[in-house]
VEXTIMAR-5074 format. One record per residue (C-alpha): x, y, z. Coordinates in Angstrom, 2 decimals, padded with zeros to 5 digits. Each point is the difference from the previous one (the first is absolute). Example, Ala and Ser with C-alpha at 12.3 -4.5 7.8 and 13.67 -1.06 7.14 Angstrom:
REM VEXTIMAR-5074
<rec xx="012.30" yy="-004.50" zz="007.80"/>
<rec xx="001.37" yy="003.44" zz="-000.66"/>
This chain:
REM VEXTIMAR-5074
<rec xx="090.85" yy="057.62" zz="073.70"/>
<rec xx="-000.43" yy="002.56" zz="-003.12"/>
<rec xx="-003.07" yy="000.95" zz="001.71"/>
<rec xx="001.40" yy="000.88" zz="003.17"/>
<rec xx="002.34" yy="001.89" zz="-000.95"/>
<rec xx="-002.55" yy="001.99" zz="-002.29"/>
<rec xx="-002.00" yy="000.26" zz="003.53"/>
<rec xx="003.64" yy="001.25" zz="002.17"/>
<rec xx="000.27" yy="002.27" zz="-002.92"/>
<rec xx="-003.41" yy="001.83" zz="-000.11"/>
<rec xx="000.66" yy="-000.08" zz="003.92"/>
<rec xx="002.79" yy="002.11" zz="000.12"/>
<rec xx="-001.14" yy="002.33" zz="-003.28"/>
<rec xx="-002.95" yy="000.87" zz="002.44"/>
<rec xx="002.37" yy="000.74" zz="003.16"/>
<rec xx="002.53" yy="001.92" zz="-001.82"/>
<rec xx="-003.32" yy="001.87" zz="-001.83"/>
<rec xx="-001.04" yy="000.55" zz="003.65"/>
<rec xx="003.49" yy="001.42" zz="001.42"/>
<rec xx="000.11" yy="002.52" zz="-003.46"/>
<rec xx="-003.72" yy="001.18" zz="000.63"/>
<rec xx="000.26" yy="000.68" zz="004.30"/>
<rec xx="003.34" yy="001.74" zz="-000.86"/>
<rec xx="-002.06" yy="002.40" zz="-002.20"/>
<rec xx="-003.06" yy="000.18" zz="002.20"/>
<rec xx="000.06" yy="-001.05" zz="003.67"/>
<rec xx="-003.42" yy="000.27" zz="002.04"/>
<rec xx="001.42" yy="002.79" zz="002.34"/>
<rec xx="000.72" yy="002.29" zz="-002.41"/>
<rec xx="003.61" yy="-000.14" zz="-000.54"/>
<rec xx="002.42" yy="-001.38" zz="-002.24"/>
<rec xx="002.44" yy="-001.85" zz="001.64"/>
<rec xx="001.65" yy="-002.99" zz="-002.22"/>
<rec xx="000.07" yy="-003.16" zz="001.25"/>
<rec xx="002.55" yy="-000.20" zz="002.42"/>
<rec xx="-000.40" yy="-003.55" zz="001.40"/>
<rec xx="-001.22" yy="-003.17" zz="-001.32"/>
<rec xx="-003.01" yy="-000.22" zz="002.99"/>
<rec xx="-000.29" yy="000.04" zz="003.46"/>
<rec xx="-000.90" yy="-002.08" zz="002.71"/>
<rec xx="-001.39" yy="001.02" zz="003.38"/>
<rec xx="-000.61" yy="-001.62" zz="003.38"/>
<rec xx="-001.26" yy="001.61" zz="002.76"/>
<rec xx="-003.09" yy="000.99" zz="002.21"/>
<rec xx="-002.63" yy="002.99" zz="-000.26"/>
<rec xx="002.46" yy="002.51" zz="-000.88"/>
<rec xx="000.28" yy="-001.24" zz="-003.04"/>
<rec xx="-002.95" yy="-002.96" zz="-000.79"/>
<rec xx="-001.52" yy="001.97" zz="-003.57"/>
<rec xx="-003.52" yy="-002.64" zz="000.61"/>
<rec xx="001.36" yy="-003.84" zz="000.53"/>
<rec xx="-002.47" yy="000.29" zz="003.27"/>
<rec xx="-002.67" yy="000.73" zz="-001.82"/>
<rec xx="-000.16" yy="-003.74" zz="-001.34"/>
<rec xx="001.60" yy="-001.69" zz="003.39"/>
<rec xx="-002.43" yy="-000.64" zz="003.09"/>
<rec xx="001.65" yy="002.84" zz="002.39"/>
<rec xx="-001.96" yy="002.65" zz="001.48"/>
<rec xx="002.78" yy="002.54" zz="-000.99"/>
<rec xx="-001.41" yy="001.14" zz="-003.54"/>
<rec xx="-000.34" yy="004.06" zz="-000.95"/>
<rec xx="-001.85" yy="-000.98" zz="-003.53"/>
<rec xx="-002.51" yy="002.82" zz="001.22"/>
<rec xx="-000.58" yy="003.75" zz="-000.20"/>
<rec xx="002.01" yy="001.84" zz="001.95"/>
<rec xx="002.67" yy="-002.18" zz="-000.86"/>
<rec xx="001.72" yy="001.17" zz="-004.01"/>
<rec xx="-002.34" yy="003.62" zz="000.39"/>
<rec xx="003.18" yy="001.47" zz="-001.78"/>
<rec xx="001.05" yy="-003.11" zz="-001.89"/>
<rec xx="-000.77" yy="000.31" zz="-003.87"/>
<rec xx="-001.58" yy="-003.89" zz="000.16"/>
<rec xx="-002.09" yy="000.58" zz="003.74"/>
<rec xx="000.55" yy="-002.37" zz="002.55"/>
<rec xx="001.82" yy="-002.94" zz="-001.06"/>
<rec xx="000.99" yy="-001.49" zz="003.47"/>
<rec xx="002.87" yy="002.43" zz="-000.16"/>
<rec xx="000.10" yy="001.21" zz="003.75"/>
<rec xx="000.52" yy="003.46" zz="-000.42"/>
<rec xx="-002.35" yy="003.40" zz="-001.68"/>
<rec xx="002.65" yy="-000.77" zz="-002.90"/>
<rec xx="003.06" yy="-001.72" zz="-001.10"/>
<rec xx="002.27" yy="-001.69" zz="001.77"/>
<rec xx="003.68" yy="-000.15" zz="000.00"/>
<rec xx="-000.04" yy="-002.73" zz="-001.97"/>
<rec xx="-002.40" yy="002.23" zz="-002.80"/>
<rec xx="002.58" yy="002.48" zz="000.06"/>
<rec xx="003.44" yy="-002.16" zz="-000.28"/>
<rec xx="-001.98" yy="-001.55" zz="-003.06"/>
<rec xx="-000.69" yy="003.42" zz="-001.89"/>
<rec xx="003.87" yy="000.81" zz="000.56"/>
<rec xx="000.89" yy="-003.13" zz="-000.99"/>
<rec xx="-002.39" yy="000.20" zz="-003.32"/>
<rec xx="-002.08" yy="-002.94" zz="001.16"/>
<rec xx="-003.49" yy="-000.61" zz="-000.37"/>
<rec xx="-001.30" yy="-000.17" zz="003.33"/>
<rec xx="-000.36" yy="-003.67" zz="001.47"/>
<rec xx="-002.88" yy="-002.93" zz="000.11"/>
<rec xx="-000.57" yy="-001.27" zz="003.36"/>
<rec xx="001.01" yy="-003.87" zz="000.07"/>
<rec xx="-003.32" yy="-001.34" zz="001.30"/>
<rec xx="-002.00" yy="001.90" zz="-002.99"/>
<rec xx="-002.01" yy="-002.92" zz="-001.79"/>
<rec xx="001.25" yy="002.02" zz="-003.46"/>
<rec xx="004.13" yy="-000.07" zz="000.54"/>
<rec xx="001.34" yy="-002.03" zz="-003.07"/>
<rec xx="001.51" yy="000.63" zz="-003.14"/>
<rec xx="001.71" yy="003.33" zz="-000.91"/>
<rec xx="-001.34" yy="001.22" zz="003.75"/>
<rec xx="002.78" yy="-001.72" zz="001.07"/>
<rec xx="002.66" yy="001.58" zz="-001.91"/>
<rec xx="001.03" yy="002.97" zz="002.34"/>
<rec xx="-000.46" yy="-001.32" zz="003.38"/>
<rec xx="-002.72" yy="-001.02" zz="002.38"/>
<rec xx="-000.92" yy="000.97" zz="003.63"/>
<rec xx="000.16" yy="-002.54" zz="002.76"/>
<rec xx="-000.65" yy="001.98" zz="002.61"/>
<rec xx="-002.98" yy="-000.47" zz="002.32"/>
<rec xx="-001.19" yy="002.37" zz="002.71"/>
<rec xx="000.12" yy="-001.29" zz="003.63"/>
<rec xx="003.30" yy="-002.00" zz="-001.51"/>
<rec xx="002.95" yy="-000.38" zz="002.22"/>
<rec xx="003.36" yy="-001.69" zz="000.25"/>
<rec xx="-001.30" yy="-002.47" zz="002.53"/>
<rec xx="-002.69" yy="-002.46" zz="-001.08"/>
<rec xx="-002.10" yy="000.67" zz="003.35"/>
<rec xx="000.22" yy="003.81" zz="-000.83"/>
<rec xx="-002.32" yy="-000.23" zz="-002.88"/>
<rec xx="-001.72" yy="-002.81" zz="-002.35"/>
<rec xx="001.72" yy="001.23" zz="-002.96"/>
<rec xx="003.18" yy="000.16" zz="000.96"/>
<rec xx="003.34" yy="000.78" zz="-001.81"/>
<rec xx="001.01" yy="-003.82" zz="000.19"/>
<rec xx="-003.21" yy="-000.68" zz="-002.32"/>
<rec xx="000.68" yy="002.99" zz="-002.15"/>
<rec xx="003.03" yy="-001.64" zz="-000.80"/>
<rec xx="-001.60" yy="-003.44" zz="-001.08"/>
<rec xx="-002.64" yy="002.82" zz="-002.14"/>
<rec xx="003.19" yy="001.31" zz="-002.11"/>
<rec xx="001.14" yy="-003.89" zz="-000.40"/>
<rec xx="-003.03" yy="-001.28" zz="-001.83"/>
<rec xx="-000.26" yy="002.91" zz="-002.13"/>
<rec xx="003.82" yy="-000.74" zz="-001.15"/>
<rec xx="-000.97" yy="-002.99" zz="-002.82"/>
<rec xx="-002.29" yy="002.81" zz="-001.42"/>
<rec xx="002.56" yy="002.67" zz="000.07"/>
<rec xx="002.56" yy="-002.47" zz="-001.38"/>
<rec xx="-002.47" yy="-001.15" zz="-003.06"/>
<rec xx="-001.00" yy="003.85" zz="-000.86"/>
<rec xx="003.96" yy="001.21" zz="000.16"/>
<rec xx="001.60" yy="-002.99" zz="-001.28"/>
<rec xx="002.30" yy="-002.23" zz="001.33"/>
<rec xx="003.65" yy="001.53" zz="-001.43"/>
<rec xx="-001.57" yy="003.46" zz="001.59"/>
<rec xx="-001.11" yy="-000.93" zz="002.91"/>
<rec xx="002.99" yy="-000.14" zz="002.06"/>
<rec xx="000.92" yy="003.72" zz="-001.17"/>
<rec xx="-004.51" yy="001.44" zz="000.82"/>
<rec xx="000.61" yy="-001.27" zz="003.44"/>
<rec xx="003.40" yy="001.66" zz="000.78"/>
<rec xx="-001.32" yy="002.91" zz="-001.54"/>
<rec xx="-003.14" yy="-000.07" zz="002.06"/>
<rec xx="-000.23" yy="002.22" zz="003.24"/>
<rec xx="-001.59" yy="-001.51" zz="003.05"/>
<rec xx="-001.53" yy="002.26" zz="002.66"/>
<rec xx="-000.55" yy="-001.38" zz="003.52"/>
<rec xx="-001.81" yy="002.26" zz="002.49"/>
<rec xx="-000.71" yy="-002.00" zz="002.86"/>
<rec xx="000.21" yy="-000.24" zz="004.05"/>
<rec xx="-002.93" yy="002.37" zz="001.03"/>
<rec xx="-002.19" yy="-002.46" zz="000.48"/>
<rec xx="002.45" yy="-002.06" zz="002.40"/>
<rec xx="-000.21" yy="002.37" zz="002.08"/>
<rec xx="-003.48" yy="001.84" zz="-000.30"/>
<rec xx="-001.81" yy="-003.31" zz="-000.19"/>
<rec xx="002.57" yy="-002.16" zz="002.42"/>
<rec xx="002.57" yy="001.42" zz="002.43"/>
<rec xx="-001.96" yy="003.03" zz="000.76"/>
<rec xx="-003.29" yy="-001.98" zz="-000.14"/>
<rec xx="000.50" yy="-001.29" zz="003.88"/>
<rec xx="-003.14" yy="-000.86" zz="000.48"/>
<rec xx="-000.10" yy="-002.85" zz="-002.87"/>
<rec xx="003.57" yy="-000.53" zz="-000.25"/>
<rec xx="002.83" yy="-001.06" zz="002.38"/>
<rec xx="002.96" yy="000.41" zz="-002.14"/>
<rec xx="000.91" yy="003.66" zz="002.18"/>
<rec xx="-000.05" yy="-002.12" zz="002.59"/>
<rec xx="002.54" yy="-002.72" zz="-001.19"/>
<rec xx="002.28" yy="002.39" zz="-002.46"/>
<rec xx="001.63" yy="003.02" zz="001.09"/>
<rec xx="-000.45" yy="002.39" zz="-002.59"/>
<rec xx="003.86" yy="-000.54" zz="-001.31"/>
<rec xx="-001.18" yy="-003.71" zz="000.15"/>
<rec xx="-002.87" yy="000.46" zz="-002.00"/>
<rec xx="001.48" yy="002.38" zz="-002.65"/>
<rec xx="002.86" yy="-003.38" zz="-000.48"/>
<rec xx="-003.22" yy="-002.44" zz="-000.37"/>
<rec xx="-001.77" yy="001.91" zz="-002.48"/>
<rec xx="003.47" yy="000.70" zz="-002.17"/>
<rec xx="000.72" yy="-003.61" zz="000.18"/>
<rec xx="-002.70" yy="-001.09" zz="-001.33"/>
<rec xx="-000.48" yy="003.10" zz="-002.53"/>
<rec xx="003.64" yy="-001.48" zz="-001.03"/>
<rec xx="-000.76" yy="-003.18" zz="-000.84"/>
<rec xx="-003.38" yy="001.56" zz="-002.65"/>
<rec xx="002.29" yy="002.01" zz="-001.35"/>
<rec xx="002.82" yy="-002.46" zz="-000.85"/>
<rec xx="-002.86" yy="-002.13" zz="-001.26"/>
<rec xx="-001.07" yy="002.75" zz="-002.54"/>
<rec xx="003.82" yy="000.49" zz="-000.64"/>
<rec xx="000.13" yy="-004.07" zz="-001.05"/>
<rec xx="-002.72" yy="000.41" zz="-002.16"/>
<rec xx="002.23" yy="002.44" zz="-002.42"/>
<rec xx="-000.88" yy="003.67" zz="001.43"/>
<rec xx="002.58" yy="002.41" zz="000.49"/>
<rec xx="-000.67" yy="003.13" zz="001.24"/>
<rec xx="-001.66" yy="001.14" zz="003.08"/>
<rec xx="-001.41" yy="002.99" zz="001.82"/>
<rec xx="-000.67" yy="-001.03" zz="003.70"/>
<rec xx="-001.79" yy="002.90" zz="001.44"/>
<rec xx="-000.33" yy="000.74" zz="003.73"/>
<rec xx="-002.49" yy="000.47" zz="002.33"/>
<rec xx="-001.23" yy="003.40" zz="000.57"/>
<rec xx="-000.59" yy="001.89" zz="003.51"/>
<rec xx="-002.65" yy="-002.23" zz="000.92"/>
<rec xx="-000.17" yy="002.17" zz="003.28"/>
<rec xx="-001.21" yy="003.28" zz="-002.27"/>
<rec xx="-003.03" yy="-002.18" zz="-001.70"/>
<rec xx="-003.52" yy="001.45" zz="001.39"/>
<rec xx="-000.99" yy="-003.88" zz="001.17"/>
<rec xx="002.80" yy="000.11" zz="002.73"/>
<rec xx="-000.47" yy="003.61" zz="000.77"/>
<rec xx="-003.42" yy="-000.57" zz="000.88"/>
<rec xx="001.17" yy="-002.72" zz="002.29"/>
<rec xx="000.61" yy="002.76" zz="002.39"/>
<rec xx="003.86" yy="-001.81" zz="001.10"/>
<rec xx="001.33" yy="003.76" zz="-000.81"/>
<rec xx="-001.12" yy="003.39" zz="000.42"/>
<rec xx="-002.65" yy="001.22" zz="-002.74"/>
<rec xx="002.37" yy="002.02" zz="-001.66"/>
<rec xx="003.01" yy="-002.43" zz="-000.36"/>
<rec xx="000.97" yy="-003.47" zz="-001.68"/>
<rec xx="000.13" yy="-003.45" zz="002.13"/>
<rec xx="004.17" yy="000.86" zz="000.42"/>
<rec xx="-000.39" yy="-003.88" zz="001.41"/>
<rec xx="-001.61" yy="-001.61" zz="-003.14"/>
<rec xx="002.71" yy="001.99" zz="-002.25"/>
<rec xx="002.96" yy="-001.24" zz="002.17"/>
<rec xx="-001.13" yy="-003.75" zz="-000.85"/>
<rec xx="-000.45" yy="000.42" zz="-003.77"/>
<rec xx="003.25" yy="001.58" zz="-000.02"/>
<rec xx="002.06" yy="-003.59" zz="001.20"/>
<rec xx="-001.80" yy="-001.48" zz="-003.56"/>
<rec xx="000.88" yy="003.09" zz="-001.86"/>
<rec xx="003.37" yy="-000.68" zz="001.18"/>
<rec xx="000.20" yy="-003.87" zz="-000.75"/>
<rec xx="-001.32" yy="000.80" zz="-003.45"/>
<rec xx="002.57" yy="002.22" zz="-001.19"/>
<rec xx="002.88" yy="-002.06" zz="001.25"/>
<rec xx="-002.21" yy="-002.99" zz="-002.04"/>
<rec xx="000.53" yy="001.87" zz="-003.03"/>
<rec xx="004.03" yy="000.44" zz="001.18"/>
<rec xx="000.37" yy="-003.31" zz="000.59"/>
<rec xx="-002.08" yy="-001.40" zz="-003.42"/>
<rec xx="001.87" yy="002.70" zz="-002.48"/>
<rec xx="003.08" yy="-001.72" zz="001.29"/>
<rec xx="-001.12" yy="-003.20" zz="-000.10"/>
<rec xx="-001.36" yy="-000.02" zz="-003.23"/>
<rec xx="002.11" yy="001.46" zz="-002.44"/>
<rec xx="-002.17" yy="001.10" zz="-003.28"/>
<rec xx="-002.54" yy="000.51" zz="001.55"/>
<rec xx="-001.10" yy="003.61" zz="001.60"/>
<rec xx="-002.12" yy="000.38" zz="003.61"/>
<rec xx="-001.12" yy="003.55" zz="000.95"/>
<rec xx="-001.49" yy="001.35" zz="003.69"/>
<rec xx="-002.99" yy="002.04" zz="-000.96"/>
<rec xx="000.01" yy="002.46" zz="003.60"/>
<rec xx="-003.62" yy="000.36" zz="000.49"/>
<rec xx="000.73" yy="001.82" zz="003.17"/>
<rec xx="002.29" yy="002.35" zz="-000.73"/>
<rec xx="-002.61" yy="001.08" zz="-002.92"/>
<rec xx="-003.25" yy="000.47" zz="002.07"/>
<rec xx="001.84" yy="000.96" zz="002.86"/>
<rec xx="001.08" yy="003.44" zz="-001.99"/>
<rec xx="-003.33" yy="000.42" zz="-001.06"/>
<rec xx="-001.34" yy="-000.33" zz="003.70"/>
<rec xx="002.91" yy="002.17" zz="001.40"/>
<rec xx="-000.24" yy="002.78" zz="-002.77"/>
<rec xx="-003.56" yy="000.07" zz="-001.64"/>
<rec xx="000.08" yy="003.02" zz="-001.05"/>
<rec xx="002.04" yy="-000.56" zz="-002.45"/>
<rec xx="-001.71" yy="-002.32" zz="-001.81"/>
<rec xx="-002.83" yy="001.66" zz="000.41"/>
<rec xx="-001.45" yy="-001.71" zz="002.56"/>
<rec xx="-002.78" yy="001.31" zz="002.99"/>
<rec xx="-001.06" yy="-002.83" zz="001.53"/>
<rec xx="002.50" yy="-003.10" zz="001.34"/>
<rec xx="-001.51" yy="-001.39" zz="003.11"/>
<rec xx="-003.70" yy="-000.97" zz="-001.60"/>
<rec xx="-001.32" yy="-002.22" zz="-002.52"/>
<rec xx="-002.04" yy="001.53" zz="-003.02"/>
<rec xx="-002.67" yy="-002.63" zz="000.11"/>
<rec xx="-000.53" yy="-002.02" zz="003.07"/>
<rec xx="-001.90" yy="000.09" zz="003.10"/>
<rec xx="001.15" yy="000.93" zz="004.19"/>
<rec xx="003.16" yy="001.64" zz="001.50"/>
<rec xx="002.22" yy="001.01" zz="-002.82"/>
<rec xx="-002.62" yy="-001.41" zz="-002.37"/>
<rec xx="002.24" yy="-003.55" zz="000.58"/>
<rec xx="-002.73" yy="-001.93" zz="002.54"/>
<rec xx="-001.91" yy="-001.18" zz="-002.70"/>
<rec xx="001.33" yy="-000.05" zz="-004.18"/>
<rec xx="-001.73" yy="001.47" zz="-002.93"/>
<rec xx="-003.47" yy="-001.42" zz="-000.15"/>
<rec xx="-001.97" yy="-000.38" zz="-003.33"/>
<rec xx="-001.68" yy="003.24" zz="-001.30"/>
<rec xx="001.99" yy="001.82" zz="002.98"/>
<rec xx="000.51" yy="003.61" zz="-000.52"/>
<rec xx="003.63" yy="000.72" zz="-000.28"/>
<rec xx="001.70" yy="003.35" zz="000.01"/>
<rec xx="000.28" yy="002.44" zz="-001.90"/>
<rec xx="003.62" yy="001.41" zz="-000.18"/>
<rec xx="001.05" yy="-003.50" zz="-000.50"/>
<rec xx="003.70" yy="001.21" zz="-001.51"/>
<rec xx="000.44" yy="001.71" zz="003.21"/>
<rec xx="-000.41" yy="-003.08" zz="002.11"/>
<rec xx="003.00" yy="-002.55" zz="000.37"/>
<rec xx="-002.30" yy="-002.98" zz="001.31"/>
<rec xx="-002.82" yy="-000.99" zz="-002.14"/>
<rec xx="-001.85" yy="-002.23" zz="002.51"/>
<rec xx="001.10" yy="-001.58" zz="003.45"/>
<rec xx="002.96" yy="-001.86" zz="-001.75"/>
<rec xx="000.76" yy="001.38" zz="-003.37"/>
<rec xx="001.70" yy="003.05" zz="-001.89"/>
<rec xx="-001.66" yy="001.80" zz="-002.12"/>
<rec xx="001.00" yy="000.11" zz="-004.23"/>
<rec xx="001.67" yy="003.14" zz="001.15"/>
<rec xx="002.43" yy="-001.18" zz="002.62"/>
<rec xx="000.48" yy="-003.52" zz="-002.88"/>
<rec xx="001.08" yy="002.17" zz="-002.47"/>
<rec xx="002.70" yy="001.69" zz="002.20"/>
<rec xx="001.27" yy="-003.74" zz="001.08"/>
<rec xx="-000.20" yy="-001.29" zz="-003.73"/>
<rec xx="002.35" yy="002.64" zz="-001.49"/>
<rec xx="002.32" yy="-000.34" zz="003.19"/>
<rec xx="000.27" yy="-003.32" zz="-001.34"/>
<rec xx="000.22" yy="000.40" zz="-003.16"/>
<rec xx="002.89" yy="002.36" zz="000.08"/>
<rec xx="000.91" yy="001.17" zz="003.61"/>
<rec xx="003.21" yy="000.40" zz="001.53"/>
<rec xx="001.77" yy="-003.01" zz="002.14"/>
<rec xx="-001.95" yy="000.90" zz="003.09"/>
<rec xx="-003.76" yy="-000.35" zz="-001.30"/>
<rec xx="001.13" yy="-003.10" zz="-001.93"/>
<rec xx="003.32" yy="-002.23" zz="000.62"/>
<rec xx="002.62" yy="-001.15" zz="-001.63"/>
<rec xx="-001.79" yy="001.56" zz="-003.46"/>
<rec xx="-003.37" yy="001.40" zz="-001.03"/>
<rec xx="-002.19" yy="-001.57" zz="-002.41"/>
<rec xx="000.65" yy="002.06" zz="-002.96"/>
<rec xx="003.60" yy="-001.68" zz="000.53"/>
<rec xx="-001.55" yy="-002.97" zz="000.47"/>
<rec xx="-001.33" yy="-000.16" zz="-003.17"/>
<rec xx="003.25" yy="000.56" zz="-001.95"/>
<rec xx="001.79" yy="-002.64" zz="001.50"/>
């Protein structure tokens, strides 16, 4: 027993070492404290930081192009840089976070969160082999290592603490209902129908995660799915304008998902749900560029055909050169410029870019 609690106690020297030394020097540059005890994220490309690089998917970006303006090169982040989630983390003073299927995550790697999220992942099972459902069941059989590392009489306290990030429901739609031709769910769900299928069963994860002791949650929406260079190459709308279709049917889950987070915040006392409006954010970047400094909105900075969205970012593929200028990295993705705008919207933006509070508020609760 003695020796146990000698081993707890060198545990938590190191952690608490750890907190004191990224407080003083975070990888990014800055010198945020601490603000949160770690953070946990689910999702899909937007925000997968390399767990496909060790899964058998053909999504992976672990290849030049991919991380050209990323200090560590491509990682299997899908972007030129960070993503959102690389940005929330150097606000929130967190080291930025191991990928759950890396053969090295254990020990103090643990400590501030892990990524779950896999790229092609969706709500649905069908909509992709990694999907949030076994994300879920990731986070679960990391918790008897979390609980060791922390201790038991902390435990409860890290997870409340924790922030989860969920950025999912692209791929139901870019991969399922829009994908006619291998899927028939457009054909049995009206898009209102659909939207209440994938928030049921989004519910039921998230009540699962809930169970398991976390407490505070950033559901983010989908963004104009229309505006992405894949469907304006699809040639459903005019070469200078969004699919206004595809946007309308994203917007019935957008919808759901903020009345979710009504509907949980009062279910739940003491514990704090937040709508994340993905929209709203790169929709003002799309409808007023220039003042972000953008040029180019309807094109992808690495990828091949119409709008550079036919075919993705190939390996050794010659991106562009401007690439702060453009809002779409390849046929599917924003660039690090357009994820930093949505990561401090986040982090502290008003009630309309994030809902009831932003994260920063998060945080202090």
């Amino acid at each position: 027993m003695r020796g146990q609690d000698s081993k707890h106690a060198a545990t938590m020297f190191l952690y608490w070492f750890l907190v004191a030394t990224f407080t003083l020097h975070s990888q990014s540059g800055f010198c945020h404290a601490l603000q949160v005890p770690a953070m946990f994220v689910f999702g899909d490309s937007l925000v997968d930081d390399g767990n496909n690089n060790y899964l058998s998917s053909i999504a992976k970006s672990n290849y030049y192009p991919y991380g050209i303006d990323f200090f560590q090169g491509p990682t299997g982040r899908f972007s030129n840089g960070k993503t959102v989630i690389d940005v929330l983390c150097d606000l929130l003073g967190i080291p930025y976070l191991p990928p759950y299927a890396s053969p090295d995550l254990n020990g103090s790697r643990l400590l501030y969160g892990v990524n779950y999220a896999s790229a092609a992942g969706g709500i649905l099972d069908e909509s992709g082999r990694y999907s949030l459902s076994q994300q879920v069941l990731n986070f679960e059989s990391n918790l008897n290592d979390l609980k060791s590392l922390i201790g038991n009489e902390n435990f409860e306290d890290y997870l409340a603490k924790s922030i989860v990030i969920m950025v999912l429901g692209s791929n139901d739609y870019i991969n399922n209902y829009l994908l006619r031709s291998s899927y028939s769910t457009s054909y049995e769900y009206s898009p209102q129908e659909y939207a209440s299928l994938l928030i049921d069963r989004y519910t039921r994860q998230i009540l699962a995660l809930h169970s398991m002791g976390l407490r505070k949650f950033l559901l983010a929406g989908i963004g104009p799915l229309g505006c992405i260079p894949n469907q304006r190459a699809s040639g459903l709308a005019p070469p200078d304008r969004c699919v206004d279709q595809v946007n309308q049917i994203v917007g019935y889950f957008n919808t759901e998902v903020k009345s979710l987070v009504q509907q949980l915040n009062a279910d739940h006392p003491g514990s704090f749900f937040i709508y994340g409006d993905t929209y709203r954010g790169i929709g003002d970047v799309l409808n007023n560029p220039s003042q972000y400094g953008f040029t180019v909105i309807d094109r992808g900075c690495c990828g091949l055909g119409r709008n550079h969205g036919q075919i993705t970012c190939l390996p050794l593929a010659v991106p562009c050169d401007e690439r702060e200028q453009y809002v779409f990295w390849d046929a599917y993705h924003p660039t690090e410029a357009v994820n930093m705008i949505l990561g401090q919207r986040a982090f502290n933006g008003p009630p309309d870019d994030v809902y009831p509070i932003n994260v920063q508020q998060l945080a202090q609760m």
